[in-house]
C-alpha positions, 0 to 999 in steps of 0.5 A, a space after each residue: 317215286 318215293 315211299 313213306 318209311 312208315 310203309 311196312 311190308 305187312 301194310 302195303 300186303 294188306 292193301 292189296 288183300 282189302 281191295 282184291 283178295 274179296 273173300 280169296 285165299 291167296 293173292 299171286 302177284 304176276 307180271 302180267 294177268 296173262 300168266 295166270 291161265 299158265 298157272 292155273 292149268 299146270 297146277 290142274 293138269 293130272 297125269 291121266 289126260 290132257 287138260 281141258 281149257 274151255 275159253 270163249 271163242 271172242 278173246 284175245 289171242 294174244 293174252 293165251 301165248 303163255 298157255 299155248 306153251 302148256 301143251 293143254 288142249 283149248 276148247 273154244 265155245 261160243 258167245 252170243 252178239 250179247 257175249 254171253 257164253 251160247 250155254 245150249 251149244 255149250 251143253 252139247 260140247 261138253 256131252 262131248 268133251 266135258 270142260 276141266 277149267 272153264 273161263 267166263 270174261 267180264 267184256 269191258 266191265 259188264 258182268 257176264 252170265 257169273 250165276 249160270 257159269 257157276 251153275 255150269 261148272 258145278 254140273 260138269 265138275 269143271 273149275 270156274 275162272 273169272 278173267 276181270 281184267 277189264 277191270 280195277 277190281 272187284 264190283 257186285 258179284 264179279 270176283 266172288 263166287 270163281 275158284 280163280 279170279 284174274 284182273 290187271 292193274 297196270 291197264 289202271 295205274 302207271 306202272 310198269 308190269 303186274 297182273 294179279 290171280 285171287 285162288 279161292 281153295 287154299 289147295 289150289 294156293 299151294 299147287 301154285 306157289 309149288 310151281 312158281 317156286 320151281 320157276 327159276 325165271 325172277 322178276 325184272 329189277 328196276 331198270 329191266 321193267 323200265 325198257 319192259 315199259 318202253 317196248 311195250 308202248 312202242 308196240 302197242 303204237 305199231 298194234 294201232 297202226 297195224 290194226 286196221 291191216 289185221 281185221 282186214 285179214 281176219 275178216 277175209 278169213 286169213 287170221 293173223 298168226 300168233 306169235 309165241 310168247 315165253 313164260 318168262 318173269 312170272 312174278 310182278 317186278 319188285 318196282 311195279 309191286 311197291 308202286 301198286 302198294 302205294 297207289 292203293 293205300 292212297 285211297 284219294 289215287 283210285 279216287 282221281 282215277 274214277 274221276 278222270 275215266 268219268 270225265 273221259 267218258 263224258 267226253 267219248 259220249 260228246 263226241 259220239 251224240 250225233 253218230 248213229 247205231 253206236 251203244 255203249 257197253 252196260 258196266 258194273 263199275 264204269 268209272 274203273 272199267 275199260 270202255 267198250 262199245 257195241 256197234 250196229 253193223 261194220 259201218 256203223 262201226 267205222 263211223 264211230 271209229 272215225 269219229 273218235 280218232 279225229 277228236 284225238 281218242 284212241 279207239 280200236 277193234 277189240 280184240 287186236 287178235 282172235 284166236 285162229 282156231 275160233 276164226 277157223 271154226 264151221 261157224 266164226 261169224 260170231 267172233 269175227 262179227 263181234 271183232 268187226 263191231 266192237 269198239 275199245 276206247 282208252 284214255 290217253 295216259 297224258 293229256 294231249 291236243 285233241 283234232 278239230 271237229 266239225 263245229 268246234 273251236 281248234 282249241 278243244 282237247 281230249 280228256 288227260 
């Protein structure tokens, strides 16, 4: 890729700050969204008890690798079949075991309960953290009222790594940048982020093999076990930072990406018409948002599921994995319910033929 040479270092920065910062203070620039909880629960972490990370017990168990490492304690709390967080159980819990820092998560583009959380943490002294990482950035209310917001650009444009944390307290800024400067881990060069981006996809290929093995365990109430990840190469590669640099100064980019996430949905819609008790997830912003859809029932779920693969689209359960301990709970049927009838449907990074369908030309294709 090559770059304009009239692109300066402080124009690419505040490119970035426009489309994200959304009244922030500091923009961190991380190799993966991930890292963010890390970060935020070592600068929050005080020397009189354990830290208290409160985390919907509907999330990936993948994405807290890095802040297992942290030795915090993680509270799972309870969502509704709405996924919004059950905020009566909530209250009890933190008569209890009040929370430091709880997350609320913007499933598949929809905004969550953002006035309640805020209500929520102001009464138990708590800080708010936003994941929108199912989205490219911020839309209506969402990414506005958090002391911490997290969104992750690489699932939008093609690059090889980079997650993004917006901290709303200039405090808590440096508490950060104290801590990323005491990491001596740099980010991968050029090369490095390249075998980075390949072994990522061959593993997100192995993840979609394996996935239907995975919710067979997860339903049988053997939940897959985590494996650990290290915190390692915090920071955004210098690669994936300039190309995300340029990507948003070229408003015309994230304008093509709308454009072709609509006309994929469009196409995800077609193929779904005629299968029933499938609904598609209410979003904000659709067109720059992940689409996710709520099924009925496990066999409403699999028709869908079917039905998408043969017309060439990659769909899934979301997530891959839940989090052991919210399957291990008295009460998991929630999560794993959710898991079991929720769908995520990417679009393929590069147009490719699609399978035919009943009552339709082999020539069709799925959406590039």
């Amino acid at each position: 890729m090559i770059f304009e040479k009239s692109q300066t270092s402080q124009a690419r920065k505040s490119a970035i700050r426009r489309l994200w910062l959304n009244g922030g203070t500091k923009i961190f620039k991380l190799s993966r969204a991930r890292h963010a909880f890390t970060l935020i629960a070592m600068s929050c972490q005080n020397k009189d008890r354990r830290l208290r990370f409160w985390c919907p017990a509907y999330f990936c168990n993948r994405a807290l690798g890095p802040l297992r490492q942290t030795g915090i304690e993680i509270v799972f709390y309870p969502v509704g079949r709405d996924m919004i967080p059950d905020w009566l159980a909530c209250e009890r819990l933190a008569a209890e075991s009040p929370p430091d820092l709880f997350m609320l998560v913007h499933y598949f583009g929809s905004c969550n309960a953002i006035d309640q959380a805020r209500s929520f943490c102001d009464w138990t002294g708590a800080k708010l953290i936003e994941d929108a990482a199912h989205l490219l950035g911020p839309a209506g209310e969402i990414g506005s009222l958090a002391d911490f917001v997290c969104y992750s650009p690489r699932k939008f444009f093609r690059i090889p790594d980079g997650g993004l944390l917006i901290v709303r307290d200039s405090r808590g800024a440096r508490r950060i940048q104290r801590i990323i400067d005491e990491i001596p881990e740099t980010a991968p060069g050029a090369v490095q982020s390249r075998v980075v981006r390949l072994k990522r996809g061959l593993k997100r290929l192995l993840r979609l093999e394996a996935g239907q093995s995975e919710a067979l365990s997860s339903m049988r109430g053997h939940p897959a076990r985590p494996s650990p990840e290290p915190f390692q190469h915090v920071l955004m590669s210098s690669v994936a930072e300039q190309a995300l640099e340029h990507a948003v100064r070229r408003r015309r980019r994230i304008a093509l990406i709308a454009d072709k996430h609509s006309q994929f949905e469009t196409s995800v819609r077609e193929i779904l018409k005629n299968v029933n008790r499938v609904e598609e997830i209410e979003k904000v912003d659709g067109a720059t948002s992940w689409m996710g859809l709520r099924c009925k029932d496990e066999t409403a779920a699999q028709s869908a599921l079917n039905r998408l693969r043969e017309g060439g689209m990659r769909a899934l359960n979301w997530p891959g994995q839940l989090p052991p301990e919210a399957c291990s709970q008295e009460t998991p049927n929630r999560a794993l319910h959710l898991r079991s009838t929720t769908i995520l449907v990417l679009r393929p990074s590069r147009p490719r033929r699609a399978r035919s369908l009943p009552g339709q030309p082999r020539h069709a294709q799925a959406p590039g």
